[in-house]
Backbone as CSV, one residue per row, in Angstrom:
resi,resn,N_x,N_y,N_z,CA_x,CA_y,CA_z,C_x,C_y,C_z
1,UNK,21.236,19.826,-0.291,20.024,19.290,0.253,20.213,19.123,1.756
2,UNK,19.237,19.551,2.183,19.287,19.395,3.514,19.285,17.818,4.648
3,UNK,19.456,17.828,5.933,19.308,16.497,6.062,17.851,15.982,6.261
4,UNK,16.950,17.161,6.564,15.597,16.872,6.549,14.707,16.587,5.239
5,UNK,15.571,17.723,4.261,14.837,16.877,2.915,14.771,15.674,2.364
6,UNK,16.464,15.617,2.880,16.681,13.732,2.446,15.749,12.831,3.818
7,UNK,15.920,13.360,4.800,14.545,12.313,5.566,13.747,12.091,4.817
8,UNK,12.751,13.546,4.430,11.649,13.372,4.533,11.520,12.387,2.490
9,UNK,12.219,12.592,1.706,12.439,11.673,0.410,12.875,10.205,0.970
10,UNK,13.322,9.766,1.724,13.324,8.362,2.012,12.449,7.849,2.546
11,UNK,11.861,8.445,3.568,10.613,8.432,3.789,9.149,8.093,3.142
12,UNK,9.420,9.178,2.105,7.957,8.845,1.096,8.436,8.154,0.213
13,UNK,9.841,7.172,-0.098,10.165,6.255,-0.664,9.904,5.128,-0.084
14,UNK,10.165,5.106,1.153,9.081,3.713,2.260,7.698,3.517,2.043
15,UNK,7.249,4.855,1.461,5.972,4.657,2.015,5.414,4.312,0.691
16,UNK,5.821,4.610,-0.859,5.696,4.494,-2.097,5.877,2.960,-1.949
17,UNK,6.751,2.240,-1.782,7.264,0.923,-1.545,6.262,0.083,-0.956
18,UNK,5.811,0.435,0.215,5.140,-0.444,0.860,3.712,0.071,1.013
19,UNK,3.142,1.144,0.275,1.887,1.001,-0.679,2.095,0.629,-2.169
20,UNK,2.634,0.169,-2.665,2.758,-0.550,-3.902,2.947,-2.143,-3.343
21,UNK,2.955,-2.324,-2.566,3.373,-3.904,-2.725,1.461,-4.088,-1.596
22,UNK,1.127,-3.012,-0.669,0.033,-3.588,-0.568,-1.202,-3.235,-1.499
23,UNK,-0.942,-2.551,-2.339,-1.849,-2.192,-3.501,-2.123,-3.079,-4.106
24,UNK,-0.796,-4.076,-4.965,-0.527,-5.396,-5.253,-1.556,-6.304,-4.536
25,UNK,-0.918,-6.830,-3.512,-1.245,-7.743,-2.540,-2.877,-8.047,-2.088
26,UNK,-3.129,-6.353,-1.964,-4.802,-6.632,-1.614,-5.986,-6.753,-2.993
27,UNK,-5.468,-5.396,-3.587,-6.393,-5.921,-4.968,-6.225,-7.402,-5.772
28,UNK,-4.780,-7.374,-5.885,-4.546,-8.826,-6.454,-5.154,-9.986,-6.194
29,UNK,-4.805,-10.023,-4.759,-5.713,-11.416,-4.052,-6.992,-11.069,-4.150
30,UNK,-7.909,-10.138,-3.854,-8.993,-10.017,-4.341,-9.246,-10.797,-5.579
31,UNK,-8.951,-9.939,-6.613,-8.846,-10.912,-7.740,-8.965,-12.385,-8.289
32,UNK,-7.582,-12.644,-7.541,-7.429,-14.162,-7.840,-8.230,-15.082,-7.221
33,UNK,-9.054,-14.234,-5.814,-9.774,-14.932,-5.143,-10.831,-15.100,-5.672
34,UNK,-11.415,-14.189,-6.421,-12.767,-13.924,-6.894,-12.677,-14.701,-8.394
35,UNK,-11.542,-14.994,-8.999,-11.747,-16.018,-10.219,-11.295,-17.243,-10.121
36,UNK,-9.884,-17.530,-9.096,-9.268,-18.799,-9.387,-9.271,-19.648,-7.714
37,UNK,-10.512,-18.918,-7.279,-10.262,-19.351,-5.572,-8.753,-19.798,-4.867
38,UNK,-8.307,-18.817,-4.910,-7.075,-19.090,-4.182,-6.420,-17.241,-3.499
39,UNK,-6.132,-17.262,-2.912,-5.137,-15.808,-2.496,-3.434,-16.103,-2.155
40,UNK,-3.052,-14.562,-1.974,-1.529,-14.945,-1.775,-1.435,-13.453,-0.855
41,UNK,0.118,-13.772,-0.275,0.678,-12.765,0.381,-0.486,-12.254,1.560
42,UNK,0.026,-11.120,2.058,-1.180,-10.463,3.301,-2.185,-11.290,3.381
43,UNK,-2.827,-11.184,2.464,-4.307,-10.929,2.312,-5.127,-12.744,2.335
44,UNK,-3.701,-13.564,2.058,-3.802,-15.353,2.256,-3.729,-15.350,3.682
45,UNK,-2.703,-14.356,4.459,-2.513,-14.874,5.398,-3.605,-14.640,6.849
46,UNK,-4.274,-13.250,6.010,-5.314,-12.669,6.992,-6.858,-13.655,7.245
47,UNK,-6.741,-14.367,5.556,-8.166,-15.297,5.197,-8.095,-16.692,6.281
48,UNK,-6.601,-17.148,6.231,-6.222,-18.044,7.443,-6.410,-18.031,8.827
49,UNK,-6.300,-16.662,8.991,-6.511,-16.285,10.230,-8.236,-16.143,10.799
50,UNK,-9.156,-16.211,9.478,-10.219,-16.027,9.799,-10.854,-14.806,9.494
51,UNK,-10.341,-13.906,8.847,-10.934,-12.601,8.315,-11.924,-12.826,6.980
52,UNK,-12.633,-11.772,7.364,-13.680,-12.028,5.923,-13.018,-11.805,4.856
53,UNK,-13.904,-11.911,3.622,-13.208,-11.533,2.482,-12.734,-10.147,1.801
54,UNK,-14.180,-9.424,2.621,-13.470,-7.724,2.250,-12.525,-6.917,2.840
55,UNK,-11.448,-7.681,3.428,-9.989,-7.279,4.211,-9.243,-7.403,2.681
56,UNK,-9.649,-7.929,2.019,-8.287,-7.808,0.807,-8.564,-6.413,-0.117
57,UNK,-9.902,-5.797,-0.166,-9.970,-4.847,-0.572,-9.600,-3.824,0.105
58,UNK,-9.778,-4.170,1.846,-8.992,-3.103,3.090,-7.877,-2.901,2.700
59,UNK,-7.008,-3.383,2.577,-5.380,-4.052,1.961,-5.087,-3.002,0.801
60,UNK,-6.019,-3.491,0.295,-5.462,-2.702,-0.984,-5.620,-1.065,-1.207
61,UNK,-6.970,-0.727,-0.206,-7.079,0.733,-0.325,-6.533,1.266,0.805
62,UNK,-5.853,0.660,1.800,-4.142,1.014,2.686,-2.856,1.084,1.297
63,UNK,-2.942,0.734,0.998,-2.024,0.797,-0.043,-2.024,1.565,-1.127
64,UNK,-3.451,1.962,-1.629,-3.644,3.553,-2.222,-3.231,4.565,-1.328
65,UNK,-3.809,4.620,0.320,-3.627,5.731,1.126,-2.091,5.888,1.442
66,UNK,-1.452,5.125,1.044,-0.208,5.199,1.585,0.731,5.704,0.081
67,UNK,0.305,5.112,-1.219,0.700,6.027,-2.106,0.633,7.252,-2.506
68,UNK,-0.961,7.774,-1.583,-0.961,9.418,-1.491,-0.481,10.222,-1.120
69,UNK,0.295,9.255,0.486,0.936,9.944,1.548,2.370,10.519,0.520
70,UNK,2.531,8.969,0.077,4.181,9.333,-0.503,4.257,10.458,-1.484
71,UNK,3.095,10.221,-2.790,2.944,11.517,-3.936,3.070,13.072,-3.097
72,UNK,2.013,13.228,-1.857,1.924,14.634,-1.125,3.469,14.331,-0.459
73,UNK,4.499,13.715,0.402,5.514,13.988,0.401,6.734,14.651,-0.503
74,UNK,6.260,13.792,-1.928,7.365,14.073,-2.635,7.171,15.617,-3.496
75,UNK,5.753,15.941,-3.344,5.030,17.274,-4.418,5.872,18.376,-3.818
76,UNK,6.620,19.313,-4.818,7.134,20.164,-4.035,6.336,21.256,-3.333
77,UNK,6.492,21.988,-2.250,5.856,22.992,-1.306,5.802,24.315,-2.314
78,UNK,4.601,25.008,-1.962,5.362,26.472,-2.365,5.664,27.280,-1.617
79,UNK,6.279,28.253,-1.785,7.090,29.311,-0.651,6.123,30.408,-0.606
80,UNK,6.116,31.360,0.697,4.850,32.071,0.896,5.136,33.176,0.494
C-alpha cells in the first residue's frame, strides 16, 4: 500500500468519525429537544450561544455530508 493510500484511508476515517458523532449530536439534540426540552453536546452549546433551533438539524446534515465524503473516499476507483 502506498503512502498516499494510507493518507487518503485515515483520512476518510476522520471524516467517518467526526460525521458520526455530528450526525449523533445534531439529530439527537434535535430530538431530545423537541420531546424532553433539553439538548446536549454541539448543538447545547450553539442554543447557549443564541442560535436558533434549526442549527441542530444544520449539525446533523454536516454530519451526513461528511459521511459521504468518507463512503466516496473509501469506494474503490476504477482504472481506465
Amino acid at each position: 500500500m502506498t503512502s498516499q493510500a494510507k493518507a487518503n484511508k485515515s483520512t476518510s476515517g476522520l471524516l467517518a468519525l467526526f460525521g458520526a458523532v455530528l450526525l449523533v449530536q445534531g439529530f439527537g439534540s434535535a430530538i431530545t429537544e423537541s420531546g424532553w426540552d433539553t439538548s446536549f453536546g454541539v448543538s447545547a452549546v450553539l442554543r447557549e450561544a443564541g442560535a436558533p433551533a434549526w442549527v441542530d438539524l444544520v449539525v446533523g446534515a454536516v454530519g451526513c455530508a461528511l459521511l459521504a465524503a468518507a463512503a466516496r473516499a473509501r469506494s474503490p476507483r476504477n482504472a481506465p
